[in-house]
C-alpha positions as CSV (number, residue, x, y, z in Angstrom):
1,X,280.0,106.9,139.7
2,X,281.7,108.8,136.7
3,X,282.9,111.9,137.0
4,X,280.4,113.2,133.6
5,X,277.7,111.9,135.6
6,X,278.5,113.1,139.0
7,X,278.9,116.8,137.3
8,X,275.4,116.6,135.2
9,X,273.7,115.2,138.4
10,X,275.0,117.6,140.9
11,X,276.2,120.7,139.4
12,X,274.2,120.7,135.9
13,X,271.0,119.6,137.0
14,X,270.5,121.9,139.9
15,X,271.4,124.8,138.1
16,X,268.8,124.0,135.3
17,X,266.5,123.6,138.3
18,X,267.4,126.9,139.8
19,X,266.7,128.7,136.6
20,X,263.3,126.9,136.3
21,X,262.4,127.5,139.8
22,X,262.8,130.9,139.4
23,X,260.8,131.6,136.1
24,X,258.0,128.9,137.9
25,X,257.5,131.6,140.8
26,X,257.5,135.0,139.1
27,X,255.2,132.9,136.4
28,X,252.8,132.2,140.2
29,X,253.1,135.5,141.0
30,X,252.0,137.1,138.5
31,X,248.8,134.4,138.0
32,X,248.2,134.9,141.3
33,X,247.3,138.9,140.7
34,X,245.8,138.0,137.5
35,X,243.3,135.5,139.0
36,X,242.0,138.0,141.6
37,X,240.4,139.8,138.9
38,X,236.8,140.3,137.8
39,X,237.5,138.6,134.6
40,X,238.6,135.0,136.1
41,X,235.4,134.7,138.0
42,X,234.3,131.5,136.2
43,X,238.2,130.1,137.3
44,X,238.6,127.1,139.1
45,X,242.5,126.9,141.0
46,X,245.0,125.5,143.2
47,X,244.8,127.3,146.4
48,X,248.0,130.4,146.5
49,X,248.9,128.8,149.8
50,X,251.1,126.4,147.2
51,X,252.6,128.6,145.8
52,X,254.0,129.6,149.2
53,X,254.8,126.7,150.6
54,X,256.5,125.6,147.5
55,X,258.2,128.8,147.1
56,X,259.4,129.3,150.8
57,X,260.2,125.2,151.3
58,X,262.0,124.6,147.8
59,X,264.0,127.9,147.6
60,X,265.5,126.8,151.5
61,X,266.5,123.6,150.3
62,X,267.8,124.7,147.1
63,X,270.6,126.3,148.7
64,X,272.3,122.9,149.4
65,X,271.3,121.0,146.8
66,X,273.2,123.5,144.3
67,X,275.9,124.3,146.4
68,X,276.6,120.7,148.0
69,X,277.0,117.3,146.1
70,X,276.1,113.9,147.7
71,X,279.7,113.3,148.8
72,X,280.0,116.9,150.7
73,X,277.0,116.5,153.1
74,X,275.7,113.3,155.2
75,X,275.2,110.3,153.4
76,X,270.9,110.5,151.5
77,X,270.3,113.8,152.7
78,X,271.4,115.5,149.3
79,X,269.0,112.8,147.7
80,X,265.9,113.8,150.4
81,X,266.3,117.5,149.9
82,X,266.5,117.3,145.8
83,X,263.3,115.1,146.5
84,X,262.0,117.8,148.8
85,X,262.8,120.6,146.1
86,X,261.5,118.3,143.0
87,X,258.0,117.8,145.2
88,X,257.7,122.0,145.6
89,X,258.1,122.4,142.1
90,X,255.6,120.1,141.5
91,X,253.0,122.0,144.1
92,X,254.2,125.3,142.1
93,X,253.8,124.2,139.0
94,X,249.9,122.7,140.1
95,X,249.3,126.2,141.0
96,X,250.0,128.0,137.6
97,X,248.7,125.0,135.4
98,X,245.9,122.4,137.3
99,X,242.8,124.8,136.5
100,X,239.5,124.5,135.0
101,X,237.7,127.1,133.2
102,X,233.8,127.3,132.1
103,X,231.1,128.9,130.6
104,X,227.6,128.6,130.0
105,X,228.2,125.9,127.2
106,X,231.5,123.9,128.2
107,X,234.5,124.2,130.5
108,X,238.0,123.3,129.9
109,X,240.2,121.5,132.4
110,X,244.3,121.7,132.3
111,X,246.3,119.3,133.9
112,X,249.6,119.4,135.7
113,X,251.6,120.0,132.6
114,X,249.4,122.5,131.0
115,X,247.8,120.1,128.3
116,X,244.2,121.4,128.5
117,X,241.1,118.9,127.8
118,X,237.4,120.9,126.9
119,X,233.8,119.4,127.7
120,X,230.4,119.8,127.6
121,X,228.2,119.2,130.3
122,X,226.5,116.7,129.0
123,X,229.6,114.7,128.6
124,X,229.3,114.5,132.4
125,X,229.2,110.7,133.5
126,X,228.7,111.2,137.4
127,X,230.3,112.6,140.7
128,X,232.3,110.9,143.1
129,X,233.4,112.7,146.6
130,X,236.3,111.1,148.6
131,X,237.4,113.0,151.5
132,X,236.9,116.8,150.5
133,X,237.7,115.9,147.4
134,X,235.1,115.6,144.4
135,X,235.9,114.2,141.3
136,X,233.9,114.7,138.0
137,X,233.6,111.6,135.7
138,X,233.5,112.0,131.8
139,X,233.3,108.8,130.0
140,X,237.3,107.4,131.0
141,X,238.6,110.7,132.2
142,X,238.6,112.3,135.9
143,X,238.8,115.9,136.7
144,X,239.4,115.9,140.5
145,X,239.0,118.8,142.7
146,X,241.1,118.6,145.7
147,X,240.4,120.2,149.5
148,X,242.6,123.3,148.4
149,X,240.9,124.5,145.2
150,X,239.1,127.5,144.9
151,X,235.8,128.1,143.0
152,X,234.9,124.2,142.9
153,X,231.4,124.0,144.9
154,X,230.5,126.9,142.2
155,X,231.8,125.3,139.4
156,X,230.0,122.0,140.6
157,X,227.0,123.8,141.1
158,X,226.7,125.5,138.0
159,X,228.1,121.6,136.4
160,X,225.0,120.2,137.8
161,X,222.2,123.3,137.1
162,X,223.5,122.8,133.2
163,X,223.6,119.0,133.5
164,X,219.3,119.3,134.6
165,X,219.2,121.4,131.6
166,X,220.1,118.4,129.1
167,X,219.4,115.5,131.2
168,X,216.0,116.7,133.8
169,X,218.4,115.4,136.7
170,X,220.7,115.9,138.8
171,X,224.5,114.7,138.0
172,X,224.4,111.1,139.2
173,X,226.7,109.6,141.8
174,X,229.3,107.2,140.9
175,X,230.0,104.4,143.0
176,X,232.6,102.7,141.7
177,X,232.2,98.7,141.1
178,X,235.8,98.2,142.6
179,X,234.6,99.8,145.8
180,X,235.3,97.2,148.5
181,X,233.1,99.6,150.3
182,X,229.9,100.2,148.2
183,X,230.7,104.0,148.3
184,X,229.9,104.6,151.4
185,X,233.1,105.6,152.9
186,X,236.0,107.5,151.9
187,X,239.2,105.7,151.3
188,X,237.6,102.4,150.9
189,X,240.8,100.6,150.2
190,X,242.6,102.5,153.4
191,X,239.6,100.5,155.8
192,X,239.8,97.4,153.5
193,X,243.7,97.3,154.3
194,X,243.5,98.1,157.8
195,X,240.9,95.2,158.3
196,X,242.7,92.6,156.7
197,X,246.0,93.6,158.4
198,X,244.2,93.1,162.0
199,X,242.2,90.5,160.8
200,X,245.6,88.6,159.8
201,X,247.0,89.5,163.5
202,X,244.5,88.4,164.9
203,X,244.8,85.0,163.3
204,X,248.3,84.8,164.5
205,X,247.3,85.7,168.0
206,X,245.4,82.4,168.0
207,X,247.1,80.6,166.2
208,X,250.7,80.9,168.0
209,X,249.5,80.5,171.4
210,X,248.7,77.3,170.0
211,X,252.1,75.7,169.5
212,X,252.9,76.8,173.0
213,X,250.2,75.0,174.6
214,X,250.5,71.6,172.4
215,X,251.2,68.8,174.6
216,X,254.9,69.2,176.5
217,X,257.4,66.7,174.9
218,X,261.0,65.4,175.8
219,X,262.5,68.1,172.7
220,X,265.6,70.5,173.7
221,X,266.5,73.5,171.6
222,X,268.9,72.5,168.6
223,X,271.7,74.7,169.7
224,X,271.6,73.8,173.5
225,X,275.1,73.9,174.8
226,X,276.0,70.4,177.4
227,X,278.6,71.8,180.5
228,X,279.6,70.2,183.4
229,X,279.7,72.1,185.8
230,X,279.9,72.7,190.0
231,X,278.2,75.8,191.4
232,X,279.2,77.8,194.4
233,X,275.9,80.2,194.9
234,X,272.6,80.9,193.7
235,X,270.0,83.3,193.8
236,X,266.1,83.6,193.8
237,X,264.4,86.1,191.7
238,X,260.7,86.5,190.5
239,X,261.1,87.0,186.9
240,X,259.7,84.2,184.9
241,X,257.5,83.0,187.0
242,X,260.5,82.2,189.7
243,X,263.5,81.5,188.8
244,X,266.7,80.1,190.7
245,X,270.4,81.4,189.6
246,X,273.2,79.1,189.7
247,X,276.7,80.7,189.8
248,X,279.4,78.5,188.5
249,X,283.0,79.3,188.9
250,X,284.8,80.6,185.9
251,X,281.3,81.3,184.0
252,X,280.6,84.6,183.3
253,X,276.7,83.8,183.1
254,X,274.8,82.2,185.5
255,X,272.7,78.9,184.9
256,X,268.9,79.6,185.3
257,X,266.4,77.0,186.6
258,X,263.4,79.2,185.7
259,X,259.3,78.6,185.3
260,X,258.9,77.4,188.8
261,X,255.5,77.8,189.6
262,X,254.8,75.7,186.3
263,X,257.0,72.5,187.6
264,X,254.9,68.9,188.2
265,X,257.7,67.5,189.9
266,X,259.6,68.6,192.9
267,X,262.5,71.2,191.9
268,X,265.9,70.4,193.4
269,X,267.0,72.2,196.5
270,X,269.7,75.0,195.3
271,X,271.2,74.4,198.8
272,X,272.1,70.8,197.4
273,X,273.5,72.0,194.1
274,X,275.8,74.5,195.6
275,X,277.1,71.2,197.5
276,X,280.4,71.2,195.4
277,X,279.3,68.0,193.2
278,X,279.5,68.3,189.4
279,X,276.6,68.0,187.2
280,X,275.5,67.6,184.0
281,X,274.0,70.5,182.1
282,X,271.7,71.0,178.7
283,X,271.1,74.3,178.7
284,X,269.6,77.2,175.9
285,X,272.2,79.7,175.9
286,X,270.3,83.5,176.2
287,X,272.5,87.0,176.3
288,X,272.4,87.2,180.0
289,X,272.2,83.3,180.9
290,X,272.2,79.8,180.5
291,X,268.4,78.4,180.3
292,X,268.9,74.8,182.3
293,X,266.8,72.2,179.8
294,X,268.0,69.1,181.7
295,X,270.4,68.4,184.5
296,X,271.9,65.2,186.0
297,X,274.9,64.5,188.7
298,X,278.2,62.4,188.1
299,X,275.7,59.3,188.9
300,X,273.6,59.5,185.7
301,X,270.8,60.0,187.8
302,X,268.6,62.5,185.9
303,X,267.3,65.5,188.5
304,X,265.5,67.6,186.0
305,X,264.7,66.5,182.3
306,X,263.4,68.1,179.2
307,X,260.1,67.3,179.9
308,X,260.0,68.9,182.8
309,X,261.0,71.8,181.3
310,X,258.7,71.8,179.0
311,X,255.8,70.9,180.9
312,X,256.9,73.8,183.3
313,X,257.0,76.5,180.4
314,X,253.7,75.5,179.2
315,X,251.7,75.5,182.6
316,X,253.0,79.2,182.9
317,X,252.2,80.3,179.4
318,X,248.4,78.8,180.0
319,X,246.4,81.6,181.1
320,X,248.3,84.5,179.1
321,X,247.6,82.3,175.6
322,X,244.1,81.6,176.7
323,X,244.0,85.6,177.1
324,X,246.2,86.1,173.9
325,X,243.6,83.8,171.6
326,X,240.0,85.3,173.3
327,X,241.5,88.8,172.3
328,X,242.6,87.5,168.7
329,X,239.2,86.0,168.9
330,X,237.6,89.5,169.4
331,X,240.4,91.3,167.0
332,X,239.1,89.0,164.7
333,X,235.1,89.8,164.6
334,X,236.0,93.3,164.5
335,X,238.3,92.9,161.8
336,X,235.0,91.3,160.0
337,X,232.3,93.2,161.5
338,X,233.6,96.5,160.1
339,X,234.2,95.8,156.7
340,X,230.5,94.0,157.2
341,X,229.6,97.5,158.3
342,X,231.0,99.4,156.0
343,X,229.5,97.4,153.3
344,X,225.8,97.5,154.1
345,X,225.5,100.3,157.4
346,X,222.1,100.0,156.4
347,X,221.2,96.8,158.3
348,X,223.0,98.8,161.5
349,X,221.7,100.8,164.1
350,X,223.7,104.8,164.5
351,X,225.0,103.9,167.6
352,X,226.9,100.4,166.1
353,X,228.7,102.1,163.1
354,X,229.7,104.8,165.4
355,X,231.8,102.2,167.3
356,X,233.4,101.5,163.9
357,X,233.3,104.6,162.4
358,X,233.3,108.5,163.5
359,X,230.7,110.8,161.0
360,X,233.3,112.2,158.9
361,X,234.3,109.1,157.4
362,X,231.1,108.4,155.3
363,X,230.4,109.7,151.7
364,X,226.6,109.7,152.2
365,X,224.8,112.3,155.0
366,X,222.4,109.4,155.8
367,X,224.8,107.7,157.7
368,X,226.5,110.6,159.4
369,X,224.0,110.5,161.8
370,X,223.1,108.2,164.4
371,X,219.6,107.1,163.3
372,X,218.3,103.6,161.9
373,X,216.3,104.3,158.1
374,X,214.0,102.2,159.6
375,X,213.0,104.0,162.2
376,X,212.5,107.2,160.8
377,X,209.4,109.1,161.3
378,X,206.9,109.0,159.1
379,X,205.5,111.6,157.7
């Protein structure tokens, strides 16, 4: 990086920052008395608890960023904490500017940078709450009021009394036509996502066992090593459904016969292989050991083949893909059944789109509780 750049990034640019920073929080401070006033009683605004954080968080991490370049402190932590710093004046700055102002006629919304938009109510196009957030609709434009503002059920309240007052009804929901989710949950696309992701797993988790339990062929592994080799000693162990190691002299790992339980054919006696006569191995080379594919003696005469292996493998992978593929199976009409929920909770009983999803996550009260609308009482 040039030097001209390297000075404008990290000693320029930070001290521009700095300055800004400053200004930014005696500017909060001094909004921050103002709006506590009787005189801002029609104000809508950031919670203080912003300004705060933003203060407190950003002016820690300054200290490095101006101080330090990229090269004098560990390597991407420079570039997290200017991000850090960049992301506090951005809550600061949301503080002073993101407000909205009304009256009995019109109110006026500023945005992020200041630039300040004014409406009537009648303008008003319809209401949309995600989370504990509400967003205002006029024609193209949103004016969203997050969980930390002040003053916005009072604002919406007085929105909608002065929207009756041109209109003779109430401000009218808007579901959006994009809504995977018919607007009845909040963070459609979040539930969309998660049930394609699972629904997708779950296709793998029947599909994959599949290949596994195809019918077991004569095929080795492409990069399986051929030895031939004596062996002096072996060992049983249970891991991989039993398995016999084969120690051969001058090799590091030893030679694993493994999958025993799963064999059709009778398994050679390790007592005879440690014999001292030489055999021929195919084996798939692992980190710890030598996977035996195939093995004959000096004779040609073939004691275990690759079909054996094979056939071994699969017979022990049986009942865990069987398991694998009914759970996939299940993954899978879950994966369905709660964006089929989700879409229409209508045609479900309370106690069904509780198992998909808790109260909080709906937009609409009627489906926060646990009753079916066809079996309310009837007055």
């Amino acid at each position: 990086m040039p030097d001209t750049v390297k000075f404008v990034l990290f000693s320029a640019v930070p001290i521009i920052q700095d300055v800004f920073f400053i200004l930014l929080f005696i500017r909060g401070m001094v909004l921050c008395k103002n709006r506590k006033d009787t005189q801002y009683d029609r104000l809508v605004s950031l919670s203080p608890v912003l300004l705060w954080v933003g203060a407190v968080c950003g002016g820690m991490l300054s200290v490095p960023v101006t101080l330090f370049g990229a090269d004098d402190i560990p390597s991407g932590v420079w570039y997290i904490f200017e991000v850090v710093v960049l992301a506090c004046i951005a809550m600061m700055l949301a503080y002073c500017n993101e407000t909205v102002t009304y009256d009995e006629s019109r109110f006026e919304k500023s945005n992020l940078f200041g630039i300040k938009h004014s409406y009537d109510y009648g303008e008003i196009t319809g209401i949309s709450r995600k989370g504990g957030d509400t967003i205002l609709r006029c024609g193209r434009r949103r004016i969203r009021l997050d969980t930390m503002t002040l003053g916005s059920s009072e604002f919406v309240a007085h929105a909608d009394k002065a929207y009756i007052m041109r209109h003779k009804k109430h401000l009218p929901v808007y579901k959006s036509k994009k809504d995977p989710m018919n607007g009845n949950l909040d963070t459609p696309w979040l539930y969309l996502f998660i049930s394609v992701f699972t629904l997708i797993a779950s296709i793998g988790m029947i599909i994959l066992p599949g290949f596994v339990l195809r019918p077991a062929d004569d095929s080795i592994p492409g990069d399986a090593v051929e030895v031939r080799t004596t062996f002096s000693s072996y060992n049983r162990v249970k891991k991989e459904s039993g398995t016999i190691l084969l120690y051969a002299p001058g090799v590091e790992k030893p030679f694993a016969i493994s999958w025993l339980s799963g064999y059709e054919v009778s398994v050679p006696d390790p007592e005879m292989l440690c014999g001292g006569d030489y055999f021929h191995i195919v084996a798939d080379e692992a980190r710890d050991q030598y996977y035996i594919c195939a093995i004959s003696n000096d004779y040609n005469s073939r004691i275990l083949s690759s079909y054996d292996y094979n056939t071994a493998y699969r017979n022990t992978q049986l009942v865990p893909c069987i398991c694998l593929m009914v759970m996939g199976g299940v993954i899978a009409a879950v994966s369905v059944l709660m964006v089929l929920v989700g879409r229409h909770p209508e045609r479900y009983p309370g106690w069904f789109r509780s198992l998909f999803y808790k109260d909080w996550a709906w937009t609409s009260p009627t489906w926060k509780k646990h009753k079916h609308p066809s079996k309310r009482r009837r007055k």
